[in-house]
N, CA, C, O and CB atoms as a CASP TS submission, in Angstrom:
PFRMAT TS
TARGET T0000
AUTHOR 0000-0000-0000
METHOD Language model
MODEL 1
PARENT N/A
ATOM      1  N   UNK     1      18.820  -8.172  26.942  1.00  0.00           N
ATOM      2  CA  UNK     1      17.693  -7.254  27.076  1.00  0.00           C
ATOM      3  C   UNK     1      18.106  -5.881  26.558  1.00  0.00           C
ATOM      4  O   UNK     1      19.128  -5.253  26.836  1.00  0.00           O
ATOM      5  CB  UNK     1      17.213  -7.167  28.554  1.00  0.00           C
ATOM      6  N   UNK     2      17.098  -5.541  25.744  1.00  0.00           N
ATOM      7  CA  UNK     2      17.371  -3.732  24.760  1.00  0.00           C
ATOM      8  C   UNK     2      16.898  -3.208  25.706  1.00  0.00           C
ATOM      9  O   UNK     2      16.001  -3.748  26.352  1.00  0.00           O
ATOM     10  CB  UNK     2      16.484  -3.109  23.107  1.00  0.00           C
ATOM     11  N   UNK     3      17.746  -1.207  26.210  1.00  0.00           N
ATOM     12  CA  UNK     3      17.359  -0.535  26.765  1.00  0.00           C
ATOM     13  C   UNK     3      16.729   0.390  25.958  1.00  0.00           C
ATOM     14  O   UNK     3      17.251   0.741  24.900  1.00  0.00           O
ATOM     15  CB  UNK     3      18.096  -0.268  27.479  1.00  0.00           C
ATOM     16  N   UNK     4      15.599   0.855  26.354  1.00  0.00           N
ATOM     17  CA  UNK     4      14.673   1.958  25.628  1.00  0.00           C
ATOM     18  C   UNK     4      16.032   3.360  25.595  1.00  0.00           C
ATOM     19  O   UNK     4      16.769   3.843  26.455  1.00  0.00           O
ATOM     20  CB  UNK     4      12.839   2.419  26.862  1.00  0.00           C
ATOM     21  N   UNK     5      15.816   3.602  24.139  1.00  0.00           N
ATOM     22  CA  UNK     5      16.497   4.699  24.201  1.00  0.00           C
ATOM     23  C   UNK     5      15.597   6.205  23.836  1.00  0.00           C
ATOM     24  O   UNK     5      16.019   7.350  23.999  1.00  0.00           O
ATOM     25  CB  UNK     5      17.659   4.396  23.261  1.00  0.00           C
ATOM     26  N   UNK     6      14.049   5.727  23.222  1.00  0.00           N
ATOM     27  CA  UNK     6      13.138   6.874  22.906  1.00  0.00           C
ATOM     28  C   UNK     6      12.284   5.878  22.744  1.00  0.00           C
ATOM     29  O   UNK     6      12.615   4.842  22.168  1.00  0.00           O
ATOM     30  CB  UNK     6      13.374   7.992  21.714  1.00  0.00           C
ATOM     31  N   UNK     7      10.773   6.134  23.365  1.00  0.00           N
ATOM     32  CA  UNK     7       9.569   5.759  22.911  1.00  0.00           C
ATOM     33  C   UNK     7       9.054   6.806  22.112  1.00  0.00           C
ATOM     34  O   UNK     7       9.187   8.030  22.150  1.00  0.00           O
ATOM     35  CB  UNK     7       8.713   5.404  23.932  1.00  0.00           C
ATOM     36  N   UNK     8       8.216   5.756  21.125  1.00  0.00           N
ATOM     37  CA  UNK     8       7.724   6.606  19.868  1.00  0.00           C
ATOM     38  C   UNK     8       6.529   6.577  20.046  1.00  0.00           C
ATOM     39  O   UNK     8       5.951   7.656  19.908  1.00  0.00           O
ATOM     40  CB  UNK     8       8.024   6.178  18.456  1.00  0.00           C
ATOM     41  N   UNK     9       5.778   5.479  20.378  1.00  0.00           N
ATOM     42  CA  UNK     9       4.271   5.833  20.969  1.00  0.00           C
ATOM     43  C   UNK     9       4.128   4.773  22.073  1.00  0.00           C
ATOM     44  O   UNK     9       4.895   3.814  22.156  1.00  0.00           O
ATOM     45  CB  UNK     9       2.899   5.685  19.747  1.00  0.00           C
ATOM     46  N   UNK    10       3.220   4.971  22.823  1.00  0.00           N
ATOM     47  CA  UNK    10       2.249   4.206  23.787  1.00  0.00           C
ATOM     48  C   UNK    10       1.300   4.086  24.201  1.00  0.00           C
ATOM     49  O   UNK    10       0.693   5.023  24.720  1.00  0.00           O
ATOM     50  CB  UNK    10       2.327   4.134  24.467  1.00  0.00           C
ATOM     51  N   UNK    11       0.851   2.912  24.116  1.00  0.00           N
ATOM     52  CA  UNK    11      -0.986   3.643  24.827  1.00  0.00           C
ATOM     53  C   UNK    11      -0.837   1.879  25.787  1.00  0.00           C
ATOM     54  O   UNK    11       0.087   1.076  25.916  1.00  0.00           O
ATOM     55  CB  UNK    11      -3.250   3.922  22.886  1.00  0.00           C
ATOM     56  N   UNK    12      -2.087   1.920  26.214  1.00  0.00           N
ATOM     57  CA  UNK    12      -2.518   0.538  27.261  1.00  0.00           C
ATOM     58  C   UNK    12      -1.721  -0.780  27.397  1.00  0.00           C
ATOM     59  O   UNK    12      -1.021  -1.139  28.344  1.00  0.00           O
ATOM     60  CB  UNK    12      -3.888  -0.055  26.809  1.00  0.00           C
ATOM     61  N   UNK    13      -2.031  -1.524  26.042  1.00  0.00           N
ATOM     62  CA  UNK    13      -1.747  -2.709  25.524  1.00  0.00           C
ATOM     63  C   UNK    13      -0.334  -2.849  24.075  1.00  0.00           C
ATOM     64  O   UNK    13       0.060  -3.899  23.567  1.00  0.00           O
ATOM     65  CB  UNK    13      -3.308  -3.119  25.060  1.00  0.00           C
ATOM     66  N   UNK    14      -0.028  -1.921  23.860  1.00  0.00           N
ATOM     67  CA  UNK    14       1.228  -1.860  23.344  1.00  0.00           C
ATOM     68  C   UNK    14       2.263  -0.702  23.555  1.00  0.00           C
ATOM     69  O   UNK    14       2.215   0.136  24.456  1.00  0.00           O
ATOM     70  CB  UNK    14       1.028  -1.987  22.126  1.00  0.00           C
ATOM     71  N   UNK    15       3.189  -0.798  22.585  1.00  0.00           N
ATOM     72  CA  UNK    15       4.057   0.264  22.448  1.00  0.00           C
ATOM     73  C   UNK    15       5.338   0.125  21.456  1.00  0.00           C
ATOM     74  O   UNK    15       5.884  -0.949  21.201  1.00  0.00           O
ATOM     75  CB  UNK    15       4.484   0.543  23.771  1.00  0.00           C
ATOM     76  N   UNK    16       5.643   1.119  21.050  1.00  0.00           N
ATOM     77  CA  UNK    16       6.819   1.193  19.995  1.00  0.00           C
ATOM     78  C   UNK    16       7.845   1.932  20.509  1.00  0.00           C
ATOM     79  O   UNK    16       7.634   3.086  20.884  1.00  0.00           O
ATOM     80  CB  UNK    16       6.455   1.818  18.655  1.00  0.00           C
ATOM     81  N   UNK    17       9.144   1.329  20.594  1.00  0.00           N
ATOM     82  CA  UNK    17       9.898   2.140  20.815  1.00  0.00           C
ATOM     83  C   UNK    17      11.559   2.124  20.415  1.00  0.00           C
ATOM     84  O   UNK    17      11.846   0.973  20.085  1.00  0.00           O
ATOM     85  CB  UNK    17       9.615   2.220  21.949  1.00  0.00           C
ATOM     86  N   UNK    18      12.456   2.806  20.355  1.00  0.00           N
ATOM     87  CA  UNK    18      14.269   2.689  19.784  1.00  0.00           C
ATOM     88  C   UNK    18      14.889   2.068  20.821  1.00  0.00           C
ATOM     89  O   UNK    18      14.711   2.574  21.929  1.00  0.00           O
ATOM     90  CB  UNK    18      15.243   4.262  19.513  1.00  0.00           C
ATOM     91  N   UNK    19      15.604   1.051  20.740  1.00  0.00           N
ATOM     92  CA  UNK    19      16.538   0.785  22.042  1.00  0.00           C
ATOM     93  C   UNK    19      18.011   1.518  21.552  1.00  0.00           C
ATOM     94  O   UNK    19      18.124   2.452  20.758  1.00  0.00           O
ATOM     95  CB  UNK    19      16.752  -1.147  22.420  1.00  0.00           C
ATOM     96  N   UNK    20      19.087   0.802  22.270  1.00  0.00           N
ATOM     97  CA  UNK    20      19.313   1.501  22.275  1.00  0.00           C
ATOM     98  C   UNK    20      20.831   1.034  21.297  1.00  0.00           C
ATOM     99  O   UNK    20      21.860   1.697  21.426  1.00  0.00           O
ATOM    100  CB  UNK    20      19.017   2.016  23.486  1.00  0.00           C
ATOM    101  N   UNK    21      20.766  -0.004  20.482  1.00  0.00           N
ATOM    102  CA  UNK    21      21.048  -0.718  19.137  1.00  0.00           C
ATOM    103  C   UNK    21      20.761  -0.520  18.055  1.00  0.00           C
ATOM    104  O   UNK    21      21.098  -1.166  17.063  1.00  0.00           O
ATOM    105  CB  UNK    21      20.759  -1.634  19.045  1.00  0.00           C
ATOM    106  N   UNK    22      19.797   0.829  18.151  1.00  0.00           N
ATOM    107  CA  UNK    22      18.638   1.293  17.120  1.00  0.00           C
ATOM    108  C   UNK    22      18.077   1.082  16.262  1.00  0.00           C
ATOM    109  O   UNK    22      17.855   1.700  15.221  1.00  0.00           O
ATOM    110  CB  UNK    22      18.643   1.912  16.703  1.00  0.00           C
ATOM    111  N   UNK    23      17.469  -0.884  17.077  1.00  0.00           N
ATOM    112  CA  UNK    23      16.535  -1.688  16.660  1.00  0.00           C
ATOM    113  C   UNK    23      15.204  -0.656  17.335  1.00  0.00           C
ATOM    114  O   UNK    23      15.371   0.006  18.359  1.00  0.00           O
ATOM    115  CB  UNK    23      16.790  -3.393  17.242  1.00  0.00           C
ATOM    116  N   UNK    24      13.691  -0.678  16.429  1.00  0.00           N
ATOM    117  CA  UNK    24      12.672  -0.164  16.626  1.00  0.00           C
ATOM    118  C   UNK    24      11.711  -1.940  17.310  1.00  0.00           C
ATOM    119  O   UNK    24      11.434  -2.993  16.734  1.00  0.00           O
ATOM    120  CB  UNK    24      12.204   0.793  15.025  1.00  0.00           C
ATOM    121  N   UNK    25      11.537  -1.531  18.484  1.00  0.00           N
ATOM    122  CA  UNK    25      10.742  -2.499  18.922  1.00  0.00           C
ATOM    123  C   UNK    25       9.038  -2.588  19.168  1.00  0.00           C
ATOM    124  O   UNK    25       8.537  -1.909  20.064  1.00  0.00           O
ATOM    125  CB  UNK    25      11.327  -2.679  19.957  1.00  0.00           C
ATOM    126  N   UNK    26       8.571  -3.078  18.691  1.00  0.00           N
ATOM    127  CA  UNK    26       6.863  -3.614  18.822  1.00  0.00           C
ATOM    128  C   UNK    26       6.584  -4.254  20.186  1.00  0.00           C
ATOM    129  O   UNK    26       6.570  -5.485  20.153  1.00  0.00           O
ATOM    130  CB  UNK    26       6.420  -4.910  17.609  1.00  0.00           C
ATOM    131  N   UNK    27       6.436  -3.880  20.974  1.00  0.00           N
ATOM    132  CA  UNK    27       5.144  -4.889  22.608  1.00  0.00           C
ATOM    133  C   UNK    27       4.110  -4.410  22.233  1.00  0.00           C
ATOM    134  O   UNK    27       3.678  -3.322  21.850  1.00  0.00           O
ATOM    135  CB  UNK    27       5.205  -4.455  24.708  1.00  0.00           C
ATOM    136  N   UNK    28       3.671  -5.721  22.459  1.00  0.00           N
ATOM    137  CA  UNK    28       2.492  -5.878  22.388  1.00  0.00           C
ATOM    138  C   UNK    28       2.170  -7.087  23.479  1.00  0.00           C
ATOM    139  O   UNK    28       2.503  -8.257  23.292  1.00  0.00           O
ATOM    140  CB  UNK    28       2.148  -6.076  20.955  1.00  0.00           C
ATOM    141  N   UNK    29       1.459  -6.599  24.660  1.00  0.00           N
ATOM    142  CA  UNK    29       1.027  -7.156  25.689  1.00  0.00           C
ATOM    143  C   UNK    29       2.399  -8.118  26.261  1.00  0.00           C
ATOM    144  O   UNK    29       3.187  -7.360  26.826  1.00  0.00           O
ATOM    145  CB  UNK    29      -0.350  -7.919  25.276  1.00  0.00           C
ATOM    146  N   UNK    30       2.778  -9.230  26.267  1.00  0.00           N
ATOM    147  CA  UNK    30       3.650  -9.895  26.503  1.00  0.00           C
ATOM    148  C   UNK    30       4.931 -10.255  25.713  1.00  0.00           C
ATOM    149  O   UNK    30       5.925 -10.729  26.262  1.00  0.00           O
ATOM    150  CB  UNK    30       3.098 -10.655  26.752  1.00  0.00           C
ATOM    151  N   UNK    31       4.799  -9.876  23.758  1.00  0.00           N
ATOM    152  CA  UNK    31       5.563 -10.386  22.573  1.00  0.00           C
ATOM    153  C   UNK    31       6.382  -8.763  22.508  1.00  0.00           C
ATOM    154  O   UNK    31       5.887  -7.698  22.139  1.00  0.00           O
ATOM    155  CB  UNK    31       4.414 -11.016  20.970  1.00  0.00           C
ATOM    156  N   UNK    32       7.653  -9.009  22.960  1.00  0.00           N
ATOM    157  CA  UNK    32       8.448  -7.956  22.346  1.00  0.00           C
ATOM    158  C   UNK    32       9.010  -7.702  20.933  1.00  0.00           C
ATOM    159  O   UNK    32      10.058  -7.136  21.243  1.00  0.00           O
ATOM    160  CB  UNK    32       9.373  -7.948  22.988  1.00  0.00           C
ATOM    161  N   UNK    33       9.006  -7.738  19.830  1.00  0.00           N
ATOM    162  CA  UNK    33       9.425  -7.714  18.425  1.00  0.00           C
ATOM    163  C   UNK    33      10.385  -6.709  18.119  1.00  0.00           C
ATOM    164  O   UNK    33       9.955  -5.556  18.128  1.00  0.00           O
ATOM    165  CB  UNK    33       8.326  -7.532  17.560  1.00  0.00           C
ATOM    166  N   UNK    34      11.599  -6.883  17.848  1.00  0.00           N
ATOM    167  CA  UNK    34      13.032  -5.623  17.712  1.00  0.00           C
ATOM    168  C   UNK    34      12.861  -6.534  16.008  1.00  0.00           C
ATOM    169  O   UNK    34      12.742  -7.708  15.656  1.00  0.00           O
ATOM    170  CB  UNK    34      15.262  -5.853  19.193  1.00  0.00           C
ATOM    171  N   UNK    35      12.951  -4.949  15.203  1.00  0.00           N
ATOM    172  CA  UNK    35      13.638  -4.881  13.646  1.00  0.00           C
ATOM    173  C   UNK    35      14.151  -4.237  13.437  1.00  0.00           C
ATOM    174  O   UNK    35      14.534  -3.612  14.426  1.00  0.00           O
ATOM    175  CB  UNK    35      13.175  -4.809  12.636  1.00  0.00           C
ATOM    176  N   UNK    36      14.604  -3.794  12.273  1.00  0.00           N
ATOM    177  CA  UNK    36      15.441  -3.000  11.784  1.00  0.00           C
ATOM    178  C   UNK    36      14.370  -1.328  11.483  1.00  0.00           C
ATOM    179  O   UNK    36      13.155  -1.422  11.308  1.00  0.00           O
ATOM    180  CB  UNK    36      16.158  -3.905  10.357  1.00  0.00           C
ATOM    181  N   UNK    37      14.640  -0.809  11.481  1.00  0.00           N
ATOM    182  CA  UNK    37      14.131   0.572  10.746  1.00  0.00           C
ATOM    183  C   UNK    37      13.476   0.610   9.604  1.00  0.00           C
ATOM    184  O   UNK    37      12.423   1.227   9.448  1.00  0.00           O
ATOM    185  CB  UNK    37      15.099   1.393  10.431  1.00  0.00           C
ATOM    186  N   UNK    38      14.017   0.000   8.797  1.00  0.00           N
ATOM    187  CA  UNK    38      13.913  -0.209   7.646  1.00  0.00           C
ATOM    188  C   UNK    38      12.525  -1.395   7.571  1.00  0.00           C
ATOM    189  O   UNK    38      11.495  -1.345   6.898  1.00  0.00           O
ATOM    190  CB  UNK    38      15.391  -0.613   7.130  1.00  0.00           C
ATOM    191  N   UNK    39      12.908  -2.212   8.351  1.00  0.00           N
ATOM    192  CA  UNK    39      11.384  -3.374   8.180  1.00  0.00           C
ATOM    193  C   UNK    39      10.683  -2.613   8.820  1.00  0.00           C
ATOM    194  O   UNK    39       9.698  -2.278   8.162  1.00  0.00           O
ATOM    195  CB  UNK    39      11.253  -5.085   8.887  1.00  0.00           C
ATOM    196  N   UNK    40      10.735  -2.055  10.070  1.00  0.00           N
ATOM    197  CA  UNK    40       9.760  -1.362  10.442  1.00  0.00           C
ATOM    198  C   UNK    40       8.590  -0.353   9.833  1.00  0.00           C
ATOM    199  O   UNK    40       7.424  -0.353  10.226  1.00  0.00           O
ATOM    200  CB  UNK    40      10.304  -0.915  11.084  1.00  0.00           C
ATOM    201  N   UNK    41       9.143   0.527   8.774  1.00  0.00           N
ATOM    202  CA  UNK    41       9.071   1.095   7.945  1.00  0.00           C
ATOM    203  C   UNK    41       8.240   0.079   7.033  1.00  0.00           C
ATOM    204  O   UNK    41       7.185   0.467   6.531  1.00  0.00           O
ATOM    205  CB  UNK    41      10.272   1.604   7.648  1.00  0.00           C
ATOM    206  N   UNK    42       8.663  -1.096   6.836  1.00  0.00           N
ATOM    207  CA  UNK    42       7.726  -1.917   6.012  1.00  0.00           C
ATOM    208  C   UNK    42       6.325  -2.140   6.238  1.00  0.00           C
ATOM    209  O   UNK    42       5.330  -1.945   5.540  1.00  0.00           O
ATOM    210  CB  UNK    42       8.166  -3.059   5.971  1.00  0.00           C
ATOM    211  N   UNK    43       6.596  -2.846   8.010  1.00  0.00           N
ATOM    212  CA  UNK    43       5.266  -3.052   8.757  1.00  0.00           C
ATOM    213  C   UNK    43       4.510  -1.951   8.742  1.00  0.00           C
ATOM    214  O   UNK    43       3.671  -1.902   7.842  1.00  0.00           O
ATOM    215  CB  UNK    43       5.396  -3.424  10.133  1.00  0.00           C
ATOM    216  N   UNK    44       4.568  -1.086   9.458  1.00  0.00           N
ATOM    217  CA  UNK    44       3.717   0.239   9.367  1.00  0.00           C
ATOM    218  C   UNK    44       2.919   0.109   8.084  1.00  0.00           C
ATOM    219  O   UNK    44       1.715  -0.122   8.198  1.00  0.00           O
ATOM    220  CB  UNK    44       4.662   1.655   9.329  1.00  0.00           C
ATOM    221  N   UNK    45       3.420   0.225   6.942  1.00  0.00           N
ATOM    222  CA  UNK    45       2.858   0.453   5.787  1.00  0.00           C
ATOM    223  C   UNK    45       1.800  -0.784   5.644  1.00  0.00           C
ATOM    224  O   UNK    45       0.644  -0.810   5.221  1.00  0.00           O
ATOM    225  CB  UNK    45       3.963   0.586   4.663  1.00  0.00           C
ATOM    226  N   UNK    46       2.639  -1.776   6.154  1.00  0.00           N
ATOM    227  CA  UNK    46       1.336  -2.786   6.163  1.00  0.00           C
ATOM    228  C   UNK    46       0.061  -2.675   6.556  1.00  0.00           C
ATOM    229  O   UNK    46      -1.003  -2.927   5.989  1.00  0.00           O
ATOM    230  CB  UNK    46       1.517  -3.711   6.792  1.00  0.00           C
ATOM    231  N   UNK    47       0.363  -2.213   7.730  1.00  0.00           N
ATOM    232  CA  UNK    47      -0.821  -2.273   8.886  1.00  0.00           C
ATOM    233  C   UNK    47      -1.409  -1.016   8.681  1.00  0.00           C
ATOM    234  O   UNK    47      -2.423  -0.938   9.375  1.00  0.00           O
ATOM    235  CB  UNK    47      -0.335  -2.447  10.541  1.00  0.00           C
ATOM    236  N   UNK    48      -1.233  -0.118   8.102  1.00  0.00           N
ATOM    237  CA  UNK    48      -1.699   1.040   7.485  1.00  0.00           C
ATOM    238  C   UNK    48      -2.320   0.843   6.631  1.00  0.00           C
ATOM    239  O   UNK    48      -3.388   1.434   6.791  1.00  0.00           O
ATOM    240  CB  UNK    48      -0.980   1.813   7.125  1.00  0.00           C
ATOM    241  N   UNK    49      -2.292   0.255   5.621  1.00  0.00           N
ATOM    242  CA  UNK    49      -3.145  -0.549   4.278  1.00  0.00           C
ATOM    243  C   UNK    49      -4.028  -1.479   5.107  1.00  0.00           C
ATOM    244  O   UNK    49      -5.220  -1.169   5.097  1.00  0.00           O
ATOM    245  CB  UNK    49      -2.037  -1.606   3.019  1.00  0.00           C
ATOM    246  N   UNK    50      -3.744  -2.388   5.712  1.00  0.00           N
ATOM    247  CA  UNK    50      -4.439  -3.298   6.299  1.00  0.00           C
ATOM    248  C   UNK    50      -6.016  -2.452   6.884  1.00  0.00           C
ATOM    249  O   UNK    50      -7.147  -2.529   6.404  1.00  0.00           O
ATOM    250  CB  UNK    50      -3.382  -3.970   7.496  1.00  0.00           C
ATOM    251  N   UNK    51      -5.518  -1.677   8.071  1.00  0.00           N
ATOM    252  CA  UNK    51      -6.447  -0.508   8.139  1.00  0.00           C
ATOM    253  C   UNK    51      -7.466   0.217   7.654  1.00  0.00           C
ATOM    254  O   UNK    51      -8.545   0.483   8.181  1.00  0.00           O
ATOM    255  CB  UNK    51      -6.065   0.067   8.137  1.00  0.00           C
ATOM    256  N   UNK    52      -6.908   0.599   6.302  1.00  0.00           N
ATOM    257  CA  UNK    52      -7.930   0.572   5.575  1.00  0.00           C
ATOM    258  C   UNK    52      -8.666  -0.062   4.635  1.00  0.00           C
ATOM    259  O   UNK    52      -9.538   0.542   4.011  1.00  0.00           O
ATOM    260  CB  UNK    52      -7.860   1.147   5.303  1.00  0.00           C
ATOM    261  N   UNK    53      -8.418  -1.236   4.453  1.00  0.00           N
ATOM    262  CA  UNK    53      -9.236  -1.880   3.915  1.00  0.00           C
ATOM    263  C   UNK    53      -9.988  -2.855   4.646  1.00  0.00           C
ATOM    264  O   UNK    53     -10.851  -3.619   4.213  1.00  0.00           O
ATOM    265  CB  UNK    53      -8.714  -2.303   3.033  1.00  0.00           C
ATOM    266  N   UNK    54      -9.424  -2.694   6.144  1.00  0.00           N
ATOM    267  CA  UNK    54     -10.633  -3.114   7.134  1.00  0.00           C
ATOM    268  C   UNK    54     -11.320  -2.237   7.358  1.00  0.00           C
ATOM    269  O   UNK    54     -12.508  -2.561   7.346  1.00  0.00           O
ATOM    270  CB  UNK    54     -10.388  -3.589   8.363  1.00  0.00           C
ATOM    271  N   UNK    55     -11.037  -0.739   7.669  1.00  0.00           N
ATOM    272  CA  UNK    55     -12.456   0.326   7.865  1.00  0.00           C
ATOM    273  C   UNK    55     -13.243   0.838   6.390  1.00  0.00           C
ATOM    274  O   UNK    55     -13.958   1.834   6.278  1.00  0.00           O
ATOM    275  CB  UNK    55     -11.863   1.965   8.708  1.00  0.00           C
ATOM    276  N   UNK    56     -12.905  -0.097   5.371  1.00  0.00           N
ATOM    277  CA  UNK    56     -13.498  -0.076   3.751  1.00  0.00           C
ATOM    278  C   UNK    56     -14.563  -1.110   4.075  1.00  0.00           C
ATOM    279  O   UNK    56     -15.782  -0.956   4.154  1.00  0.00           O
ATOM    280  CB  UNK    56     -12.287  -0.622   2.287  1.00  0.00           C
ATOM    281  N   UNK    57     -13.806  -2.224   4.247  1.00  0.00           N
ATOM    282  CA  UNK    57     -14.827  -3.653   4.714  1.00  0.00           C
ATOM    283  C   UNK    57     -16.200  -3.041   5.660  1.00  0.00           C
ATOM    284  O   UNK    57     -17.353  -2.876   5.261  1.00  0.00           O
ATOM    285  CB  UNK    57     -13.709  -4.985   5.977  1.00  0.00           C
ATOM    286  N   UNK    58     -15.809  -2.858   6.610  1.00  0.00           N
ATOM    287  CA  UNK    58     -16.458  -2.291   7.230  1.00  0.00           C
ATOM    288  C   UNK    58     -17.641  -1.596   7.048  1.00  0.00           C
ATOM    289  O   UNK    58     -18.790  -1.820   7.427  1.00  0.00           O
ATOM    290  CB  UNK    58     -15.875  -1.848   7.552  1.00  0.00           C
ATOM    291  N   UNK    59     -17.030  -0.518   6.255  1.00  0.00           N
ATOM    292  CA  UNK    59     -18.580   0.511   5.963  1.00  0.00           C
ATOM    293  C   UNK    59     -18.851   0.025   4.835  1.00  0.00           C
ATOM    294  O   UNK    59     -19.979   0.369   4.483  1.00  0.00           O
ATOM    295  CB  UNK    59     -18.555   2.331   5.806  1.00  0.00           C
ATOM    296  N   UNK    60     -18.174  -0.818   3.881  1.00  0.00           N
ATOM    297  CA  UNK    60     -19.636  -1.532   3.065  1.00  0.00           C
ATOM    298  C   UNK    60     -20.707  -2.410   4.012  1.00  0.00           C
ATOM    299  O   UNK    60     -21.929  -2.377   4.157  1.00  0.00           O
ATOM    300  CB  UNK    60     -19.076  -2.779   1.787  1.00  0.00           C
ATOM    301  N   UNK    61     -20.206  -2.779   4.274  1.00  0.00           N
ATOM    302  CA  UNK    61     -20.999  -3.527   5.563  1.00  0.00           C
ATOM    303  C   UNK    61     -22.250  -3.026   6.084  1.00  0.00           C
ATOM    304  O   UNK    61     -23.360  -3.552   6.002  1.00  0.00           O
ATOM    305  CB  UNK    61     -20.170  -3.524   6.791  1.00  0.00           C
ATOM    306  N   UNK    62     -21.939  -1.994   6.603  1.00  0.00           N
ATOM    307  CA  UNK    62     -22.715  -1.130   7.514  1.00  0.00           C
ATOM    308  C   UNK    62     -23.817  -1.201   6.955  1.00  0.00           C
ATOM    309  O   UNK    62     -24.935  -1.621   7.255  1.00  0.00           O
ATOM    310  CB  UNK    62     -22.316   0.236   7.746  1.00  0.00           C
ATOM    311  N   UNK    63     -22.840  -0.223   5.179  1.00  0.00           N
ATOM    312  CA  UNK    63     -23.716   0.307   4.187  1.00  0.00           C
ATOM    313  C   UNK    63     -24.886  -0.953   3.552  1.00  0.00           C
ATOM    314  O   UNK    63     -26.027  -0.686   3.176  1.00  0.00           O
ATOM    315  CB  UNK    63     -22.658   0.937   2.962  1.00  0.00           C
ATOM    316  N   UNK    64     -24.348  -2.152   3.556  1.00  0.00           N
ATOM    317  CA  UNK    64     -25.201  -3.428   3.323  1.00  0.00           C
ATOM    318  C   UNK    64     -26.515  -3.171   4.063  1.00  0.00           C
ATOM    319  O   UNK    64     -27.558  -2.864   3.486  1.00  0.00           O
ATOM    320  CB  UNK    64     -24.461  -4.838   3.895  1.00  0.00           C
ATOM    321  N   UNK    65     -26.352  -3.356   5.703  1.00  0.00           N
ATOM    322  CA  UNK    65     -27.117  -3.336   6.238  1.00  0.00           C
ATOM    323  C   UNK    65     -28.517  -2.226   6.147  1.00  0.00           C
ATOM    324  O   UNK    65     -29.690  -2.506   6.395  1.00  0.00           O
ATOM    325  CB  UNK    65     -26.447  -3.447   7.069  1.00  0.00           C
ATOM    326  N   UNK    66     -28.039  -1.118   5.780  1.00  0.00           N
ATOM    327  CA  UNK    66     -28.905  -0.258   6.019  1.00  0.00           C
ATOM    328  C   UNK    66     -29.154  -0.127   4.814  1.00  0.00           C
ATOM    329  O   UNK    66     -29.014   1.041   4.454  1.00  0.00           O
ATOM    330  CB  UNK    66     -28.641   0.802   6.748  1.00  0.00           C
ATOM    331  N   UNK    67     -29.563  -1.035   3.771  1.00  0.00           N
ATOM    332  CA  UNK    67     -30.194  -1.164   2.122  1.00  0.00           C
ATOM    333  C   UNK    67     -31.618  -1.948   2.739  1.00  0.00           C
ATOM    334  O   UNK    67     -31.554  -2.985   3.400  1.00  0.00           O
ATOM    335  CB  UNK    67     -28.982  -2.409   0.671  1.00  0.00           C
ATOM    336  N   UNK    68     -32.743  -1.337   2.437  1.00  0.00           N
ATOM    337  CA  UNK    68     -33.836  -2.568   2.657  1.00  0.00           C
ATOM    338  C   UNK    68     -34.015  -3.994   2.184  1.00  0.00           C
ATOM    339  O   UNK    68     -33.789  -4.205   0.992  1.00  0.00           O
ATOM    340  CB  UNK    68     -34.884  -2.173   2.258  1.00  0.00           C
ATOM    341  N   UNK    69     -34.205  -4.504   2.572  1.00  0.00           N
ATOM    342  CA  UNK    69     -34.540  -5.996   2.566  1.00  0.00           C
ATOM    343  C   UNK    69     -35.697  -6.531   1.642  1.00  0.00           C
ATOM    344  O   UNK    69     -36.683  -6.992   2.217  1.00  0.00           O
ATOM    345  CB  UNK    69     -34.907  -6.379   3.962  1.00  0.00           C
ATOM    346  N   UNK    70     -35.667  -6.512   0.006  1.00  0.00           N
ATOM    347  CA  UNK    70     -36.300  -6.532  -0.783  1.00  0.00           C
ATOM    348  C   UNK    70     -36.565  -7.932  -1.339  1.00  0.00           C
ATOM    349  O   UNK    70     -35.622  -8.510  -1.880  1.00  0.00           O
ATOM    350  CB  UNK    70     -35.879  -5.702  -1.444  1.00  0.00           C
ATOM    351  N   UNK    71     -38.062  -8.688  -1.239  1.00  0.00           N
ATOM    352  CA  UNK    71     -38.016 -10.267  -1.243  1.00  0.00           C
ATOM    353  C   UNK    71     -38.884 -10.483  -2.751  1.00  0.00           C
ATOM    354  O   UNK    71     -39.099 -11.616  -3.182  1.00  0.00           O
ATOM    355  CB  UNK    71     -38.906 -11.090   0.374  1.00  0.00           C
TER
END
């Protein structure tokens, strides 16, 4: 078991934080995930892109919806 050596964020249902091997770890609800810095650094970027091209998806979407309905 890694001891927290700095949390980097937290809110409800997850959290990120350094143990103390200065593996960066992911919880998320029950799944603890320890990587390296460096992958970490990867993920982020993922899920950062991911992000936005789900809140892109998204407001085309919206934007779909609110086009009239021309038959």
């Amino acid at each position: 078991m890694s001891h927290t050596r700095e949390s980097l964020s937290c809110n409800g249902i997850c959290a990120v934080y350094q143990c103390l091997e200065g593996h960066i770890h992911l919880k998320y609800r029950g799944i603890d995930i320890a990587m390296t810095p460096q992958d970490f650094y990867q993920l982020a970027g993922t899920i950062a892109e991911a992000m936005l091209t789900f809140k892109d998806d998204n407001t085309k979407s919206l934007t779909d919806r609110d086009q009239p309905i021309t038959v």
